[in-house]
C-alpha positions in Angstrom: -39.5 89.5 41.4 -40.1 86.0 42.6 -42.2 85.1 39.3 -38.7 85.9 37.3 -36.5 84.0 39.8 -38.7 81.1 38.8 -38.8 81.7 35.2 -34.6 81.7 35.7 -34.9 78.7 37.3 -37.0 77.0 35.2 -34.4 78.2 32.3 -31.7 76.7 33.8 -32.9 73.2 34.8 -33.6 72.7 31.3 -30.2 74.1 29.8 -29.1 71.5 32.3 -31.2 69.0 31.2 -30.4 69.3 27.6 -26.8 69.1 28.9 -27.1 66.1 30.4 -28.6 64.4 27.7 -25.7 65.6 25.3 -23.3 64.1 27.6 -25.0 61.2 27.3 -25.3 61.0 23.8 -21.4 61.6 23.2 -20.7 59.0 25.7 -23.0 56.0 24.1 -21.7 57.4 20.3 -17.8 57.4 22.1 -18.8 53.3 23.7 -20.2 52.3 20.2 -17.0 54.1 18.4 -14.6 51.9 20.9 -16.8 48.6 20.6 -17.0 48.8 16.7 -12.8 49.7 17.1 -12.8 46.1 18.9 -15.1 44.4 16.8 -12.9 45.1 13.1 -9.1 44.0 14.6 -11.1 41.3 15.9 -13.4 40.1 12.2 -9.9 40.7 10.4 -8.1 38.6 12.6 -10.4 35.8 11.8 -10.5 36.3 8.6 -6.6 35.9 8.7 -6.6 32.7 10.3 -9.0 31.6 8.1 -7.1 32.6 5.3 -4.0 31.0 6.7 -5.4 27.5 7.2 -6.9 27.4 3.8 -3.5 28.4 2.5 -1.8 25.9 4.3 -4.3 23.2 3.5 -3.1 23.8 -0.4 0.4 23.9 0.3 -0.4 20.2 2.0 -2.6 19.2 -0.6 0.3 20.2 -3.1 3.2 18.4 -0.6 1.0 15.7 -1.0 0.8 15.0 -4.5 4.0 16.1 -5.5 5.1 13.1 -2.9 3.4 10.9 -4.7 4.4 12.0 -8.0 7.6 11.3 -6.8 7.5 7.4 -5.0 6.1 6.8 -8.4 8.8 8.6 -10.6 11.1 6.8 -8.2 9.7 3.9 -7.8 8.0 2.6 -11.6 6.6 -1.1 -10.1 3.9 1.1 -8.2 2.4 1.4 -11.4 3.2 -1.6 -13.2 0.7 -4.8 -13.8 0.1 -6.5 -10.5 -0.6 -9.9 -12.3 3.5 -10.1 -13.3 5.9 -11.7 -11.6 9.0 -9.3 -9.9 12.5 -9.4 -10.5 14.1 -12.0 -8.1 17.5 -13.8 -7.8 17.3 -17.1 -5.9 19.9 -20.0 -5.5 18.6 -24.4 -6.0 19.8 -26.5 -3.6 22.7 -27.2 -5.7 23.9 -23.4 -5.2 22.8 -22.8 -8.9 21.5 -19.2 -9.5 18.0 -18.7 -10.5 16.0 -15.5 -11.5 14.0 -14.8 -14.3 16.0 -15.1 -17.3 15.5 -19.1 -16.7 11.6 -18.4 -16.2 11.3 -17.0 -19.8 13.1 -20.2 -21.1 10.1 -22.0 -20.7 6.3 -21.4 -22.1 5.1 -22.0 -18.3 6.4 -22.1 -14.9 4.9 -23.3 -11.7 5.8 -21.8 -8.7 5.1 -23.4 -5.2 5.6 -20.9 -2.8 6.4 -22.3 0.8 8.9 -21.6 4.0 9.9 -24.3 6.9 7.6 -23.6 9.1 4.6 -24.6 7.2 3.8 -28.1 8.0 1.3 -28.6 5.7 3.8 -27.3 2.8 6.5 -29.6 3.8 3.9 -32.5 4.1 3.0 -32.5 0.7 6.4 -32.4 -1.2 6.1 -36.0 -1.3 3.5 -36.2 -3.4 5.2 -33.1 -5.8 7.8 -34.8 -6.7 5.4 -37.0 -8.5 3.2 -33.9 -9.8 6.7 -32.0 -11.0 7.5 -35.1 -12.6 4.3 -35.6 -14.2 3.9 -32.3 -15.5 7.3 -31.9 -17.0 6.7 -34.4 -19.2 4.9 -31.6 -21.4 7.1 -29.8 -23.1 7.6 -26.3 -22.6 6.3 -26.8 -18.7 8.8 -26.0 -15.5 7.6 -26.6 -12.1 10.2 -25.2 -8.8 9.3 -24.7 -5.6 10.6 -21.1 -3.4 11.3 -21.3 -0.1 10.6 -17.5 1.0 12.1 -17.8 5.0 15.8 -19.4 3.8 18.3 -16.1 4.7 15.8 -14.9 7.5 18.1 -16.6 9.8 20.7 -19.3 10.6 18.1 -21.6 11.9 15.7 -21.3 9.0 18.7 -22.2 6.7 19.8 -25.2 8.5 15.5 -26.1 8.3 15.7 -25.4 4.7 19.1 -28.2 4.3 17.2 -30.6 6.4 13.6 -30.6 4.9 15.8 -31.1 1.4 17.5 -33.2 2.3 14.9 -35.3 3.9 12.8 -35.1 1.0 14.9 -35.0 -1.7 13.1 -32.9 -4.7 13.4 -33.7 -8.4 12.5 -30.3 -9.5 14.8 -26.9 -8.3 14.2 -26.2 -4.9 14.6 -22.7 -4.7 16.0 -20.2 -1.8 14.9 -17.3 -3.2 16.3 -13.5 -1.7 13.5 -12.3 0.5 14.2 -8.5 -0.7 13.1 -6.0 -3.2 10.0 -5.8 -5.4 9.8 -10.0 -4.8 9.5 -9.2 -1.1 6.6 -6.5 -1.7 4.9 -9.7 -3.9 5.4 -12.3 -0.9 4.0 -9.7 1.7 1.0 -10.2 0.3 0.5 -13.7 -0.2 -1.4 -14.9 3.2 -1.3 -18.8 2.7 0.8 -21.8 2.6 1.4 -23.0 0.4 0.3 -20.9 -3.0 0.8 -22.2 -6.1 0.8 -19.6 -8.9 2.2 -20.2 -12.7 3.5 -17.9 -14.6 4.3 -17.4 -18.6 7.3 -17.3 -20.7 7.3 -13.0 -19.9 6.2 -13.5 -16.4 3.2 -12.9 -16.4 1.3 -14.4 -14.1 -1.6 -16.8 -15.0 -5.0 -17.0 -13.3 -5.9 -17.2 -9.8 -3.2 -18.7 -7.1 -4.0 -22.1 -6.1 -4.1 -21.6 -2.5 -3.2 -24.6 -0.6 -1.8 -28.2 -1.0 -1.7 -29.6 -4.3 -2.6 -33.3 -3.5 -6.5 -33.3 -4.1 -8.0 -33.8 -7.3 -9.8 -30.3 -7.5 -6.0 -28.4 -6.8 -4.8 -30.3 -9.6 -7.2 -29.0 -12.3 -7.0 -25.6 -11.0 -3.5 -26.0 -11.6 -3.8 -27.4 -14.8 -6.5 -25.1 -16.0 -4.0 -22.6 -15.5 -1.4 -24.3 -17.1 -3.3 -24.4 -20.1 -3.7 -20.6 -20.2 -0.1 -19.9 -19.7 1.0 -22.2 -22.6 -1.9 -20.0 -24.9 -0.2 -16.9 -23.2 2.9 -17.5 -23.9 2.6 -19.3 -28.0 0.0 -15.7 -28.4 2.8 -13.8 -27.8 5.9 -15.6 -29.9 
């Protein structure tokens, strides 16, 4: 009797057991079930944001060059030749207009740029009245000067009437309009004064001369590029 209460026992620790270890088996199959639930919301949700940000990063890269499709549809001088000279309107010190219907009347122009606070441009228009003078003499050749600071202010037009009148040009003095496509072109001239020359279609001849005129090796420059802008200009007639 006690050998089959033992045998019984025996029978059901090990149907207990095998139970036990069932149990455990559904519960690690149940944990994995829940983690690998956790895990997919989790890899989809990445893969939506990184879905989204490459989406948006076209949609910026289109913004992008539709906008610059457009300041060029709009805007035509972003694309045309650096090396002309803009549209401008600009007044002598007589009040006579200016622009650039009288530069195409000539096969060259020289153009001293300058404003009233320069001292060293203001020092040298002495000396180009006698270079204006002595240039003109060629036929075909224009030399002005434009005063870029005139209609910034009262006081740098009553500077403009005093310098002029103190030094009394013979060529046209110009006040030109600090605005527009010309004002784009002056924001990027960085010294005073700059002499540049320019052909019958505006076009603008060789390198600026970059500071005064009154030595020797300005004055060939200059006339160096004289001489290109009177071949520019015939080439094209």
């Amino acid at each position: 009797m006690r050998k089959v209460n033992n045998i019984y026992t025996i029978i059901m620790l090990g149907l207990l057991l095998a139970a036990c270890q069932n149990n455990d088996k559904q519960a690690n199959d149940e944990k994995m079930k829940n983690e690998t639930k956790a895990e997919i919301p989790a890899e989809k949700e990445d893969q939506k944001t990184d879905k989204k940000e490459s989406e948006e990063k076209e949609e910026n890269s289109k913004e992008t060059d539709n906008k610059e499709m457009t300041m060029e549809e709009k805007d035509p001088s972003k694309m045309a030749d650096k090396n002309t000279l803009p549209n401008f309107t600009a007044k002598d010190q007589d009040g006579n207009p200016f622009t650039n219907e009288d530069i195409a009347k000539n096969d060259v122009t020289v153009i001293n740029l300058w404003f009233t606070g320069c001292s060293a441009c203001v020092e040298e228009m002495d000396e180009l009245n006698n270079i204006a003078d002595e240039l003109k003499k060629d036929d075909g050749v224009d030399f002005v000067s434009m005063c870029t600071d005139v209609n910034y202010d009262d006081s740098t037009k009553e500077a403009y009437q005093r310098i002029i009148k103190d030094k009394n040009p013979t060529y046209k003095a110009l006040a030109v309009d600090y605005e527009g496509d010309m004002k784009d072109y002056l924001e990027n001239i960085f010294v005073y004064p700059t002499t540049i020359v320019v052909d019958k279609n505006g076009n603008i001849i060789g390198d600026p001369v970059e500071g005064s005129l009154v030595s020797e090796d300005q004055q060939a420059k200059l006339k160096e590029n004289i001489k290109k802008a009177i071949e520019s200009s015939q080439a094209s007639k």
